[in-house]
C-alpha positions in Angstrom: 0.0 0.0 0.0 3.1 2.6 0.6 4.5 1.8 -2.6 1.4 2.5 -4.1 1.0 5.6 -2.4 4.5 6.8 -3.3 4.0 5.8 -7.1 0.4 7.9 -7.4 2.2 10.5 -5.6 5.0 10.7 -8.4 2.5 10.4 -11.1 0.2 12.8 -9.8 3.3 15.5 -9.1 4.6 15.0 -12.1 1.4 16.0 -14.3 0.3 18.4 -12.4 3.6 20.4 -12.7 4.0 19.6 -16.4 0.4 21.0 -17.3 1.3 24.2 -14.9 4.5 24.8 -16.8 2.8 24.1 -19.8 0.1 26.6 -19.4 2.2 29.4 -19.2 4.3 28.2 -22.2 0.9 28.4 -24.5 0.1 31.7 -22.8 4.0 32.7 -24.0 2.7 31.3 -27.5 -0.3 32.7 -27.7 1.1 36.3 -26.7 3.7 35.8 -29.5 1.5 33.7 -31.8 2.4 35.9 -35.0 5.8 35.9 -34.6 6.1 31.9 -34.0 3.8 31.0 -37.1 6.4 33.3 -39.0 9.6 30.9 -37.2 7.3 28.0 -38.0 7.9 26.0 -34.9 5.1 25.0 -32.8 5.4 22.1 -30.2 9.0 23.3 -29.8 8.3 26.3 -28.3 6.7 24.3 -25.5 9.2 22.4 -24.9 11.8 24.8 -24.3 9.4 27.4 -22.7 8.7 25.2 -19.9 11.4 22.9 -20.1 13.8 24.7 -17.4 12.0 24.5 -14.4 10.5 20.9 -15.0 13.6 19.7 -16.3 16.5 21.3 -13.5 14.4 21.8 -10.3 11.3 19.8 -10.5 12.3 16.8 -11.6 15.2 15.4 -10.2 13.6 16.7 -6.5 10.7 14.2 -7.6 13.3 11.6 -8.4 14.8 12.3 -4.9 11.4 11.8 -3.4 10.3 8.1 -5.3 13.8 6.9 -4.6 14.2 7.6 -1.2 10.4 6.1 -0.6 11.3 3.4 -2.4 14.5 2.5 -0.5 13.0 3.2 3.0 10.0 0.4 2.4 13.0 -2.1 2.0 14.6 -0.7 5.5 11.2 -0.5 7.6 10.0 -3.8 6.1 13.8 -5.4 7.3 13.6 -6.8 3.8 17.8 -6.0 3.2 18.5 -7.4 6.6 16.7 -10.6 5.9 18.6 -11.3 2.3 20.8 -14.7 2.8 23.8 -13.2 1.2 25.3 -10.9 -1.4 24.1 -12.6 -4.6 20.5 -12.2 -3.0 21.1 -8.8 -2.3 22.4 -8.2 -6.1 20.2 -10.3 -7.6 16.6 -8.9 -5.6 17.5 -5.6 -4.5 19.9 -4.0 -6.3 18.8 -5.1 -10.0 15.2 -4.7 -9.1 15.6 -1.4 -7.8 17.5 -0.6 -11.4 15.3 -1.9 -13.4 12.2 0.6 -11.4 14.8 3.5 -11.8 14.4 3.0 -15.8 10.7 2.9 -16.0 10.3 5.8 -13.7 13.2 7.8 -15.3 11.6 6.9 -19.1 7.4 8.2 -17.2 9.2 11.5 -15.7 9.7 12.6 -18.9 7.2 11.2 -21.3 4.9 12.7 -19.1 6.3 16.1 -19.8 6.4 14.9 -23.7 2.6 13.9 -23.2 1.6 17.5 -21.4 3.0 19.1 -24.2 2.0 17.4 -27.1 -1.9 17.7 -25.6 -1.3 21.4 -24.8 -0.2 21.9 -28.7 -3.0 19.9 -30.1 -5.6 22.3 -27.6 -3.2 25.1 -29.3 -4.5 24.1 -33.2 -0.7 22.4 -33.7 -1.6 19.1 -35.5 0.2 16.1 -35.9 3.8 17.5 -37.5 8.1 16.6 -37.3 8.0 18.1 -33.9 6.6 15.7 -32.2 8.9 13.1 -33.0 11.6 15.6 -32.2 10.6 16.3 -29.0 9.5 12.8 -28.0 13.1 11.5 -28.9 14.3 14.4 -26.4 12.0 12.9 -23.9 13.9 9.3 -24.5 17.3 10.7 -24.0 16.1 12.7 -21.1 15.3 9.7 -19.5 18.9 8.7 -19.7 19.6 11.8 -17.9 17.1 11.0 -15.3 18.2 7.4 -14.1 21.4 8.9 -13.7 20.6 10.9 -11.2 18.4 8.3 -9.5 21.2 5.7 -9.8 23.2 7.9 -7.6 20.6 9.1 -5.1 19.6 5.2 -5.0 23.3 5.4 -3.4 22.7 8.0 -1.1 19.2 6.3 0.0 20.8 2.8 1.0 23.8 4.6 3.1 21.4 7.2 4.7 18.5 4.6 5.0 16.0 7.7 5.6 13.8 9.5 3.8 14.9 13.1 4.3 18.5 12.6 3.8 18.4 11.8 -0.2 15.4 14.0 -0.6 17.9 16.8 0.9 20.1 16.1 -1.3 18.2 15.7 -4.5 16.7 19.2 -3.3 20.1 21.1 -2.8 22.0 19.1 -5.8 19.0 20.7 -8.3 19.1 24.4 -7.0 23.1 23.8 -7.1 22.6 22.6 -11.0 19.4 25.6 -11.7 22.4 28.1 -10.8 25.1 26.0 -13.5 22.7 26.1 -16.2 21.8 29.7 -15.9 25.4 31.3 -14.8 28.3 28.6 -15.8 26.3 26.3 -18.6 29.9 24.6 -19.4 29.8 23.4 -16.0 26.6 21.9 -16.1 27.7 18.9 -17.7 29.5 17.2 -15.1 27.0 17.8 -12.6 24.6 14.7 -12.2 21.5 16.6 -11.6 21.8 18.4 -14.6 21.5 15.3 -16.9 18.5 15.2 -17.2 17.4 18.6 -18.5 20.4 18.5 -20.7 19.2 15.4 -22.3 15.7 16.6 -22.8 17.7 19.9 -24.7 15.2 21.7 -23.1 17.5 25.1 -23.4 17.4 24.6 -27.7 14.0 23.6 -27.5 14.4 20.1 -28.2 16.8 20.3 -31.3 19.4 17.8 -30.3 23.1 19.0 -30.8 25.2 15.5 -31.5 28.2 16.9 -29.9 26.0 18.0 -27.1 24.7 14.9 -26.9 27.8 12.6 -27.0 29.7 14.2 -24.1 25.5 14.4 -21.8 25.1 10.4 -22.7 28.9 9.4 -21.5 28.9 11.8 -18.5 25.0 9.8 -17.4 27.0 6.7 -18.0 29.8 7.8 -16.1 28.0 8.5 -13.6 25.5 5.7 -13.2 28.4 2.9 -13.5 30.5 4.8 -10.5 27.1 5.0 -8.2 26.8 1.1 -9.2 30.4 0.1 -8.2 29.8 2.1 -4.9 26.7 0.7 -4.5 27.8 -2.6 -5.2 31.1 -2.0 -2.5 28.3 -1.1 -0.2 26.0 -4.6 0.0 29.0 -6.5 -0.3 30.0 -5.3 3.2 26.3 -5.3 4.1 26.7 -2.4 6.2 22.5 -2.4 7.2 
C-alpha cells in the first residue's frame, strides 16, 4: 500500500507540474502567436518554454522523493537485513531497484512529452516533425534522469532515511538551476543536470550530436561509478 502511495504521488506531481509549466508556455505562444507562425515551430516552443523548471528543479527533487520512498519500504519492512547473502542482495535488490529506476526515469519525462503534445493539439498544432523531435528528447532525457536516480539510489541505502536523499536531491538541483543559468559549461558534469540537458530543453528540443555525446557518457559515467559504490556497499552489508 506505501508503494502504491509513493508511485500515485510521483504520477500525480509530475502532471500536475507539467500542465502548470505548460500553461504558461501556450500563454507565452499565444502572446507571440504571429511571430512563432512566421519561425514555423510550434510544439517546440513548449518544450523549451517550460522545459527549465521541469527539467532542473522539478524533476530530479521528484526523483529524490520516489527513490528515497522506495529505499525506506526495503529498510522498515527489514527486507535487506533478511537477504541470505550478497548474490540475493544483487540479484533482488539492487537489480530490481535498477530496473524501477528505468521505468520511472523513461514516465518522468514522457509525461512532460505527453503534457505538451496535448497542450499543442488544444493550441490548433496538428500532428507535425516536432513531435517526433521532442519525443526522442524525452527518450534521451530519461537517460539523464536514471542517472541521477542511480546515484541518489546510493545515497538512499547509506542514509537509510527518507529526508536525507530527498535533501540532497533538493540542494544538488538548485546547485545545477544556478550551472545552467550562470556557468552552462559546467553543467555537464553535474549529475543533476542530466536530465534537462538530455531533454535539450535550453534549444528547445533540437538535439546538438556533440552536445549529446559528451551528456550520454557523462550519465553513463556517472551511473556505473554510483553502481560500483553501491555494489562495494552490500557487499559489506553495512545495514
Amino acid at each position: 500500500m506505501t508503494k502504491m502511495r509513493g508511485l500515485l504521488a510521483y504520477f500525480v506531481s509530475l502532471a500536475v507540474f507539467a500542465a502548470f509549466n505548460m500553461a504558461g508556455a501556450a500563454v507565452h505562444y499565444n502572446n507571440n502567436r504571429v511571430l512563432f507562425e512566421a519561425q514555423t515551430v510550434t510544439y517546440r516552443v513548449l518544450w523549451g518554454q517550460s522545459g527549465v523548471i521541469y527539467a532542473y528543479l522539478f524533476l530530479p527533487i521528484a526523483l529524490a522523493a520516489w527513490v528515497a520512498m522506495a529505499v525506506k519500504v526495503e529498510h522498515d519492512d527489514r527486507n535487506l537485513q533478511r537477504m541470505a547473502g550478497y548474490a540475493a542482495l544483487c540479484r533482488h535488490v539492487l537489480l530490481g531497484k535498477l530496473l524501477a529506476i528505468a521505468v520511472m526515469a523513461v514516465i518522468g519525462t514522457v509525461i512532460y512529452w505527453v503534457a505538451m503534445a496535448v497542450t499543442g493539439l488544444m493550441l490548433g498544432f496538428g500532428l507535425n516533425g516536432e513531435l517526433g523531435t521532442t519525443l526522442l528528447a524525452a527518450l534521451s532525457g530519461a537517460l539523464g534522469a536514471a542517472a541521477v536516480m542511480t546515484v541518489l539510489l546510493y545515497v538512499a541505502m547509506r542514509a537509510r532515511s527518507f529526508v536525507t536523499p530527498v535533501a540532497v536531491g533538493g540542494a544538488g538541483s538548485m546547485v545545477g538551476l544556478v550551472l545552467v543559468l550562470v556557468a552552462r559549461p559546467l553543467a555537464l558534469f553535474w549529475p543533476f543536470c542530466l536530465p534537462g540537458n538530455l531533454m535539450f530543453v535550453r534549444s528547445a528540443g533540437q538535439v546538438c550530436l556533440a552536445e549529446a555525446v559528451g551528456n550520454v557518457a557523462m550519465a553513463l559515467l556517472w551511473m556505473a561509478a554510483a553502481i560500483a559504490v553501491l555494489v562495494a556497499h552490500l557487499r559489506r552489508r553495512e545495514f
